[in-house]
DSSP file (Angstrom, degrees, kcal/mol; ACC not computed):
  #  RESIDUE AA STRUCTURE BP1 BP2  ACC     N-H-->O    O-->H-N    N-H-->O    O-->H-N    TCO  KAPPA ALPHA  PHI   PSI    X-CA   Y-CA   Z-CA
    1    1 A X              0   0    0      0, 0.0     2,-0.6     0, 0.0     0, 0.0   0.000 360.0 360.0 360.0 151.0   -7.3  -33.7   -9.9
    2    2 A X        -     0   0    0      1,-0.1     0, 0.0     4,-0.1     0, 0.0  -0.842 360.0-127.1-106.3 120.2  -10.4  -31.3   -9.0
    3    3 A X    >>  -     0   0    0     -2,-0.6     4,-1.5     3,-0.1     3,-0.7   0.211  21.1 -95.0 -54.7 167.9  -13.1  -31.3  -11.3
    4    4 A X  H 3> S+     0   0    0      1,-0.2     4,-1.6     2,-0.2     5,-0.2   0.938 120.7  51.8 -16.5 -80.5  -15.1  -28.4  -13.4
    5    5 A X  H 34 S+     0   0    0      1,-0.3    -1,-0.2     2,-0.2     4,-0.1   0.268 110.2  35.7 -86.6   8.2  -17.3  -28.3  -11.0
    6    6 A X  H <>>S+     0   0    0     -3,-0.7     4,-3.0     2,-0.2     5,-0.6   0.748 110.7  67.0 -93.8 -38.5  -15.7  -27.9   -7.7
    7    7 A X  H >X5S+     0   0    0     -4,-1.5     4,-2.3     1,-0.3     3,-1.1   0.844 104.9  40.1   0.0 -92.3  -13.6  -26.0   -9.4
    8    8 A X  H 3X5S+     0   0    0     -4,-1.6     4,-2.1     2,-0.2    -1,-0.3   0.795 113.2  51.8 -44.7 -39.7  -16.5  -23.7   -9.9
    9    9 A X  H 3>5S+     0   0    0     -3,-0.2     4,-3.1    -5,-0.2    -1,-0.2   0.912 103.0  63.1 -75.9 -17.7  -18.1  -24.0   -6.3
   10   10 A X  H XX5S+     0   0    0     -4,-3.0     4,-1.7    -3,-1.1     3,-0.6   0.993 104.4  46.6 -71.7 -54.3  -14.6  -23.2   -4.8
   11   11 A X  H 3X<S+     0   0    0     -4,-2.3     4,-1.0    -5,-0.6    -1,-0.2   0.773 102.5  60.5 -49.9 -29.3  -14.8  -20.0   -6.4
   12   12 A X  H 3X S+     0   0    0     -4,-2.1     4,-1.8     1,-0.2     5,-0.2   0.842 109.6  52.8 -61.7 -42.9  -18.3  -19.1   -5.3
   13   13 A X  H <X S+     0   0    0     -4,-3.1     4,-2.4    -3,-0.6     5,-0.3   0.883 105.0  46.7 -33.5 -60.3  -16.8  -19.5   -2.2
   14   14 A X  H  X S+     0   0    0     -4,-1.7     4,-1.2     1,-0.3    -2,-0.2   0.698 109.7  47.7 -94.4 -10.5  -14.3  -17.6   -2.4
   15   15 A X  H  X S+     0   0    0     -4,-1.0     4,-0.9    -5,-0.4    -1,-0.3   0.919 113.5  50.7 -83.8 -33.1  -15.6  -14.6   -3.7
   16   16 A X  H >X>S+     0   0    0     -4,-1.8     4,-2.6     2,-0.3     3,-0.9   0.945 111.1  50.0 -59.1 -42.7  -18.7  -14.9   -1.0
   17   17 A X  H 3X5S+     0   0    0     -4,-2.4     4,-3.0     1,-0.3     5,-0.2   0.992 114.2  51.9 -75.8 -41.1  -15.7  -15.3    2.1
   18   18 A X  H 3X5S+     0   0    0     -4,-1.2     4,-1.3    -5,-0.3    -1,-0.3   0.811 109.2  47.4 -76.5  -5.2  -14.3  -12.0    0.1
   19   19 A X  H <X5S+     0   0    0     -3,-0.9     4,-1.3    -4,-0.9    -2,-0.2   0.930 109.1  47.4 -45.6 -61.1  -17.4  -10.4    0.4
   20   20 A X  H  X5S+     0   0    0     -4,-2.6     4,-2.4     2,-0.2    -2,-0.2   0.693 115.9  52.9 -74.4 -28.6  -18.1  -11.1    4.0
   21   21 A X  H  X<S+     0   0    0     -4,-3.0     4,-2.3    -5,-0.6     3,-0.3   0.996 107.6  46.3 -70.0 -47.8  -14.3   -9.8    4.6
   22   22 A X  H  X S+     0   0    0     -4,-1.3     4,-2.6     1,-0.2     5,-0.3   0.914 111.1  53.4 -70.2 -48.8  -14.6   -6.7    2.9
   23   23 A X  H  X S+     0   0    0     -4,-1.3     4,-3.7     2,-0.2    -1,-0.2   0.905 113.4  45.3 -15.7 -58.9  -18.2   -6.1    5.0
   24   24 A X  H  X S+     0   0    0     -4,-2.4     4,-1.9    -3,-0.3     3,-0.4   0.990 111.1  53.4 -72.0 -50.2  -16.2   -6.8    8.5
   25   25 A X  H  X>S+     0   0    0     -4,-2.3     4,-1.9     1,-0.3     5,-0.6   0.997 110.6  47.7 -79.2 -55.1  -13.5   -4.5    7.2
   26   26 A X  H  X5S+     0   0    0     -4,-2.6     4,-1.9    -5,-0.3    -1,-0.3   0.950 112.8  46.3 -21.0 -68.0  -16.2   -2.1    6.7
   27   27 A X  H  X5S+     0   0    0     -4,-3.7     4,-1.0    -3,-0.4     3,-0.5   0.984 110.0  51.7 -45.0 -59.7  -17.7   -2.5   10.0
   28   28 A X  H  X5S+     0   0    0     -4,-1.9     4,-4.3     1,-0.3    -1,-0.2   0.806 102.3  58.7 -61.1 -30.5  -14.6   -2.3   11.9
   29   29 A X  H  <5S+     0   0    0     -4,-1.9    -1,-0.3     2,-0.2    -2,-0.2   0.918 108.1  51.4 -59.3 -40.0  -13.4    1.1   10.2
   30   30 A X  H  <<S+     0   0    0     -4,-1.9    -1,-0.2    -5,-0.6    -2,-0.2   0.832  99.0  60.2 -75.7 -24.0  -16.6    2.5   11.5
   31   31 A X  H  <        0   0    0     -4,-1.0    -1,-0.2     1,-0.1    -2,-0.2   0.937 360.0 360.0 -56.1 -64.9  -15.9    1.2   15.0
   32   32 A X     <        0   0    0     -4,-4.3    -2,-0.2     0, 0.0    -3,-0.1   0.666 360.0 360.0 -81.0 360.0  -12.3    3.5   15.2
């Protein structure tokens, strides 16, 4: 079982790694 509090870090995670996507998708639109 995964505790609170990775529980919680995984999510910090995974909203930061959807940050960083939505940045590259950014980038790359600007590229074409």
């Amino acid at each position: 079982s995964i505790s609170r509090k990775e529980k919680v870090t995984h999510q910090a995670i995974g909203q930061r790694r959807d940050r960083i996507l939505e940045k590259l998708r950014k980038i790359l639109e600007d590229k074409i």
